[in-house]
VEXDREN-2710 file (C-alpha; in Angstrom, 1 decimal):
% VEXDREN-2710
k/r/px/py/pz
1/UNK/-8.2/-1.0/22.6
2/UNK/-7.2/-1.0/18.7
3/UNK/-10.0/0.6/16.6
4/UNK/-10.8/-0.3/13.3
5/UNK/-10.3/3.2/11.7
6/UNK/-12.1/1.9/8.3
7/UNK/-15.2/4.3/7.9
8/UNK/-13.2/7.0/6.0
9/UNK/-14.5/5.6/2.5
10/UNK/-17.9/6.1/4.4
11/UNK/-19.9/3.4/1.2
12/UNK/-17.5/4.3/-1.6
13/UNK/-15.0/1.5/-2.8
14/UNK/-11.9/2.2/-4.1
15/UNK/-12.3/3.2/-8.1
16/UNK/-9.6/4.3/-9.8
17/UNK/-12.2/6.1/-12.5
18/UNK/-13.1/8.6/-9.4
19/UNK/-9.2/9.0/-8.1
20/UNK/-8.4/10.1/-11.2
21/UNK/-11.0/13.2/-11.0
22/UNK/-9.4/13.9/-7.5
23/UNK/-5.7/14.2/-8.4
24/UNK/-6.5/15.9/-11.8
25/UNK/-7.9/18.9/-9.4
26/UNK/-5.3/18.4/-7.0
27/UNK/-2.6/18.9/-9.8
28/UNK/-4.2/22.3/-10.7
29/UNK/-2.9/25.3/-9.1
30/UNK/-5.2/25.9/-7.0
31/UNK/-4.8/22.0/-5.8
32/UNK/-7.9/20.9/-3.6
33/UNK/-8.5/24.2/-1.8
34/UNK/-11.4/25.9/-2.0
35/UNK/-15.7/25.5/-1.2
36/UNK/-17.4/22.1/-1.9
37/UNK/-19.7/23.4/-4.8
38/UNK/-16.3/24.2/-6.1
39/UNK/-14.4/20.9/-6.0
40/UNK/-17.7/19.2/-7.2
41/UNK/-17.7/20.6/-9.9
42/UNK/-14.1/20.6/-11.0
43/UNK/-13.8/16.6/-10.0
44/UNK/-17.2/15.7/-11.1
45/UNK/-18.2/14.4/-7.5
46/UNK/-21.3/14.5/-6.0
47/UNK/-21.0/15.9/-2.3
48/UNK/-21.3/13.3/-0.4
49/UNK/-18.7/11.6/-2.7
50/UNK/-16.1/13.8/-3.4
51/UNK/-14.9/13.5/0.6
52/UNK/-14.6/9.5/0.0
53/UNK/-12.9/9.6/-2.5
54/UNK/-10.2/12.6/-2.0
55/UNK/-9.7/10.3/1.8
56/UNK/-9.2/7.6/-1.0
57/UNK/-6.5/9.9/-2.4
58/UNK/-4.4/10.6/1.0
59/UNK/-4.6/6.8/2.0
60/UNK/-3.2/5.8/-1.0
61/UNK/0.0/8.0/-0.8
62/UNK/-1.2/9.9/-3.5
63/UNK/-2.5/13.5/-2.1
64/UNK/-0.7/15.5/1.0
65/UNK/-3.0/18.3/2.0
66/UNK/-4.6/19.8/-0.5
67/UNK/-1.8/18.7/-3.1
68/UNK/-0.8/15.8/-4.8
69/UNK/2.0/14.3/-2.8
70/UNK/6.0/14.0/-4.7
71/UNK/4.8/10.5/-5.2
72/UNK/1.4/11.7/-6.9
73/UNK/3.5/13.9/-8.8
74/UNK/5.1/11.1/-10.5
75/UNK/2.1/9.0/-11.0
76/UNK/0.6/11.9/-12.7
77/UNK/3.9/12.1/-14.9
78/UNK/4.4/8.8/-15.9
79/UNK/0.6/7.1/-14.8
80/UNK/-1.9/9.5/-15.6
81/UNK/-4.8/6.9/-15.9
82/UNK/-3.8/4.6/-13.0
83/UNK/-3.2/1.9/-15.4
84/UNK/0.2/0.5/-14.4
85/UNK/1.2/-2.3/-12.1
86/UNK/3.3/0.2/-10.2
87/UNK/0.8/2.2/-9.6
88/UNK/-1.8/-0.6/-8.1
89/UNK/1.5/-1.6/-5.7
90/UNK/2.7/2.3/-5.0
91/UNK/-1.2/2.4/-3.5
92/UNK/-1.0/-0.9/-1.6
93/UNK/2.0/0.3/-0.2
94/UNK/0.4/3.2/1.4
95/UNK/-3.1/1.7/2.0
96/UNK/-1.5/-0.9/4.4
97/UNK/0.0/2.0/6.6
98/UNK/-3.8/3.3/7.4
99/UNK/-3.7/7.1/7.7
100/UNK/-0.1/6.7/9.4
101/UNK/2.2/6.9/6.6
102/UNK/6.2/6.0/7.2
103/UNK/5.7/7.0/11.1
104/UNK/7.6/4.7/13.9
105/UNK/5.9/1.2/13.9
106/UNK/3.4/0.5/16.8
107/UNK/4.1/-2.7/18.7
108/UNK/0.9/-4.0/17.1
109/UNK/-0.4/-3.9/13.3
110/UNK/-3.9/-3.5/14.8
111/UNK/-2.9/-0.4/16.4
112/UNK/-3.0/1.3/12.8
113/UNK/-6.3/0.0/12.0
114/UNK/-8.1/-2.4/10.3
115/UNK/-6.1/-2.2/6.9
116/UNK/-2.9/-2.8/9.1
117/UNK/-4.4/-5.7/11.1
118/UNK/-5.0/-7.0/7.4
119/UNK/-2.2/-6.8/5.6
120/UNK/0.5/-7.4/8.4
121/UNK/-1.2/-9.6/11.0
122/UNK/-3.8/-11.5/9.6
123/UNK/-3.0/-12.7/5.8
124/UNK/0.5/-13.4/6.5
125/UNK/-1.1/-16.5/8.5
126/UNK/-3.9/-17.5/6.3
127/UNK/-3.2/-18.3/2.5
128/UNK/-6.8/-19.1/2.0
129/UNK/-9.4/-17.8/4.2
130/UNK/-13.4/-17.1/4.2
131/UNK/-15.6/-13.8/5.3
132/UNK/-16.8/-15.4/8.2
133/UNK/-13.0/-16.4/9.5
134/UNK/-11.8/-13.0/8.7
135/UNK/-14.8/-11.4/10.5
136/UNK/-14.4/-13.7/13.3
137/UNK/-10.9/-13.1/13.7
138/UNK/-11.2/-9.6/13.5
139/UNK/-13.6/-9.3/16.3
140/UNK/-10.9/-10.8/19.0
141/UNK/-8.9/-8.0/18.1
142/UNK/-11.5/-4.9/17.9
143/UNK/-13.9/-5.8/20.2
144/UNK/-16.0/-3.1/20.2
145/UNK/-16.9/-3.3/16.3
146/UNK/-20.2/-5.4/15.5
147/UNK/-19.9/-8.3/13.3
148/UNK/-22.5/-6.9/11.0
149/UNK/-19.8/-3.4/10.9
150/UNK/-16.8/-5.6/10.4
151/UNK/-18.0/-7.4/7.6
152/UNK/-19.3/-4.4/5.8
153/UNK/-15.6/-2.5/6.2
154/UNK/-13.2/-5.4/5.7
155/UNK/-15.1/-6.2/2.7
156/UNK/-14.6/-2.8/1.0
157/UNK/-10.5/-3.6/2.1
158/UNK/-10.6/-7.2/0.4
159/UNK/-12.8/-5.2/-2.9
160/UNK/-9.6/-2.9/-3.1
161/UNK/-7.5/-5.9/-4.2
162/UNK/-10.1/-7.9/-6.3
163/UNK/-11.7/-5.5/-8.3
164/UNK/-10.1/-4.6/-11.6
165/UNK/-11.3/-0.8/-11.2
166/UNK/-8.7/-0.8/-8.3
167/UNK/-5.6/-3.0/-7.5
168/UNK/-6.3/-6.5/-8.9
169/UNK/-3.6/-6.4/-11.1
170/UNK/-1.7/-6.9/-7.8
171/UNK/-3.5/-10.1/-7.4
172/UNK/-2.4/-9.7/-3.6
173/UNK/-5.8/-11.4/-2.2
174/UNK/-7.4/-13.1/-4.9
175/UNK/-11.1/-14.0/-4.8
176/UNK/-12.0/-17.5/-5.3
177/UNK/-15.6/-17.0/-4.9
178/UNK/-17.9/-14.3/-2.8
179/UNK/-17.6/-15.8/0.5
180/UNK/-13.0/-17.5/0.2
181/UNK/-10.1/-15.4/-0.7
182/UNK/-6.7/-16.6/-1.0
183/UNK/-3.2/-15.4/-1.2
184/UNK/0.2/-16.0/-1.8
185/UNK/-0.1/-15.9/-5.8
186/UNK/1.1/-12.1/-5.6
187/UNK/2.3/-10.9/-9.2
188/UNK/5.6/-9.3/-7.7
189/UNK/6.2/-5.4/-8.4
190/UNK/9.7/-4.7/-10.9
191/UNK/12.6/-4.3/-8.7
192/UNK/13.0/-0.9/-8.4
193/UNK/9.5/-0.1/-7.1
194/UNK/10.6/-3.3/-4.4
195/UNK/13.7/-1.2/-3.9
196/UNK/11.9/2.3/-3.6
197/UNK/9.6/0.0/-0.7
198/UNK/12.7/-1.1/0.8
199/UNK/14.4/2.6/0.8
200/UNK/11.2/4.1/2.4
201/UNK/10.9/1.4/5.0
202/UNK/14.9/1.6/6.0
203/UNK/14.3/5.6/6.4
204/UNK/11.2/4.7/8.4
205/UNK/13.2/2.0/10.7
206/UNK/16.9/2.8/10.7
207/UNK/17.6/6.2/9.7
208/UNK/20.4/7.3/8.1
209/UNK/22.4/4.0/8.5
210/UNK/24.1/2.4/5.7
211/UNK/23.8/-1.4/6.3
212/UNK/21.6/-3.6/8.7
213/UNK/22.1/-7.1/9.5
214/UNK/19.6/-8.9/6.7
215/UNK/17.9/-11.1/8.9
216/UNK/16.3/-8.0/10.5
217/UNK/14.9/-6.6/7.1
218/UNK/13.6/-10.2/6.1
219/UNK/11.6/-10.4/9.5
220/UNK/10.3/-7.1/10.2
221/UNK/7.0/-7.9/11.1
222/UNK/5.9/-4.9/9.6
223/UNK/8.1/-5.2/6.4
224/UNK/9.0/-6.0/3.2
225/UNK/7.9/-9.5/3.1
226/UNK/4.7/-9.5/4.4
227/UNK/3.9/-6.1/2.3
228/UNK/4.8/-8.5/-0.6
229/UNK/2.9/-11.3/0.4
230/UNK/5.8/-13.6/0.9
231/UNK/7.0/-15.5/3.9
232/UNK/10.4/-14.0/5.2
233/UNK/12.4/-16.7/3.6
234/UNK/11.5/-16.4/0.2
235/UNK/12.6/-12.7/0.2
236/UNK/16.0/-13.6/-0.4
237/UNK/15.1/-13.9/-3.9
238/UNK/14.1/-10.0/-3.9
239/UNK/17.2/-9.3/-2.3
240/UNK/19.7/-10.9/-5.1
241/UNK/17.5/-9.4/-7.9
242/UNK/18.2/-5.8/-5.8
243/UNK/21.8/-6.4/-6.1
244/UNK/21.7/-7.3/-9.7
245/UNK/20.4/-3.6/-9.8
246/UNK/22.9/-2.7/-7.9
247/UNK/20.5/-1.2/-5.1
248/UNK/21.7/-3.1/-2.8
249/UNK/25.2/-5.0/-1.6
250/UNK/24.8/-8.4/0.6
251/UNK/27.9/-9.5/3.0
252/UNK/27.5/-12.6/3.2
253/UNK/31.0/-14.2/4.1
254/UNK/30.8/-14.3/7.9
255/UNK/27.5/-13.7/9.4
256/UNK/25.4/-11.8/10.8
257/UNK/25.1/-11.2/7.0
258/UNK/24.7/-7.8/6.3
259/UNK/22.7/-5.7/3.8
260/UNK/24.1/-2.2/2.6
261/UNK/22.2/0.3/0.9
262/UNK/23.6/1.8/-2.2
263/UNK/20.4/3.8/-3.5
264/UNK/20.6/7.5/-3.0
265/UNK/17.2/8.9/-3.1
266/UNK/13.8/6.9/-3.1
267/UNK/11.7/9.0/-5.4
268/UNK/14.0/8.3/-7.9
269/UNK/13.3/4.3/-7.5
270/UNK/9.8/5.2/-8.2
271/UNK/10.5/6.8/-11.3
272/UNK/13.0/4.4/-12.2
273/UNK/10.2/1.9/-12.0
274/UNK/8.2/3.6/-14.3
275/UNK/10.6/4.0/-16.9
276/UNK/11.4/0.0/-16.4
277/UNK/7.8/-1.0/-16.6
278/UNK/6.7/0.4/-19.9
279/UNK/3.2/1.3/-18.4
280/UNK/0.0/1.4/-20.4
281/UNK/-1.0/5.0/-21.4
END
């Protein structure tokens, strides 16, 4: 039975104000290590938030252990205060894998969690959508949470993407009032972060293997599209604007049309997508 695996932020939201304390330690040498009274007072944290908020840190992609992860590194490079739009959609990215990172995909979203169920299951079927539907909705699949429980956790998830001290610059859900949400207004991430998604998600589902059939990437039901908010369809565009950065080929002249990879190393999408975004200091 899928568990809702939401209670890590315990009653913290998502702030970017407080990740910032938690990777400025975690980029010292001594990282995160050492006794609580210690990391309190190097982040600024109170004890019963600095957990929260370092889990915060992990789920986002940006922390590994008790250092800051090769993608944290180049947040802290090129990000430092968590201003950018890359860096709102680098953290989505990550969010919507739960605590599982690039691992094998289960043969549910809701197997991941709550977060998952969201992002991959649930909003790629409603554009608009109220608390009560998403709470109801939410209880077929985890059975065992209470409504009362559900609400409280999924509404921390939705507060991640509408506040503007977290990822609202995504505008991935947006908030049309305190009880309806919609999507499907997503302001789209520059190209090479969409190619550094698509590089990690080929490693994660084919390996080593220089071109898939296109069709597969545009309907992986734990993909690209519906970690962009689009329908499967409307990726196409995505694609072409990848090839005009020559991170991608399409084969298009007899089908199965095919998609060949021409990146060489992910990490250096991310930074690419930095460099190409001009982000606010």
């Amino acid at each position: 039975m899928p568990e809702l695996q939401l209670g890590f932020h315990t009653t913290f939201a998502l702030k970017k104000e407080d990740l910032q304390k938690v990777l400025r330690a975690a980029d010292e040498p001594q990282g995160l290590q050492g006794k609580l009274d210690d990391l309190m007072q190097r982040t600024g944290l109170g004890n019963k938030k600095v957990g929260p908020v370092r889990s915060w840190a992990v789920r986002c992609g940006l922390v590994q252990g008790h250092r800051l992860s090769p993608e944290g590194w180049v947040v802290m490079a090129h990000d430092p205060e968590l201003r950018s739009p890359v860096t709102d959609w680098l953290m989505h990215f990550y969010l919507s894998f739960g605590d599982k990172g690039l691992s094998p995909v289960p043969q549910s979203p809701a197997e991941w969690g709550g977060w998952t169920w969201l992002v991959y299951q649930f909003l790629p079927a409603h554009f608009t959508f109220s608390v009560e539907n998403l709470v109801y909705e939410a209880g077929l699949v985890f059975e065992q949470e209470t409504s009362k429980n559900l609400e409280k956790n999924l509404r921390y998830a939705l507060r991640a993407y509408t506040e503007p001290q977290a990822l609202a610059a995504c505008q991935f859900v947006q908030e049309l009032s305190n009880t309806q949400y919609a999507t499907g207004e997503a302001r789209l991430p520059h190209p090479y972060l969409v190619g550094y998604f698509l590089a990690k998600l080929w490693e994660r589902d084919y390996g080593d293997v220089t071109s898939v059939i296109t069709e597969d990437v545009c309907h992986h039901p734990m993909g690209l599209a519906p970690l962009l908010g689009l329908e499967p369809t409307s990726l196409q565009d995505q694609l072409d604007k990848l090839e005009v950065y020559g991170l991608v080929e399409q084969r298009r002249t007899v089908p199965p049309h095919q998609l060949v990879r021409r990146w060489d190393r992910a990490i250096a999408l991310l930074e690419q997508a930095y460099a190409q975004s001009n982000p606010t200091r």
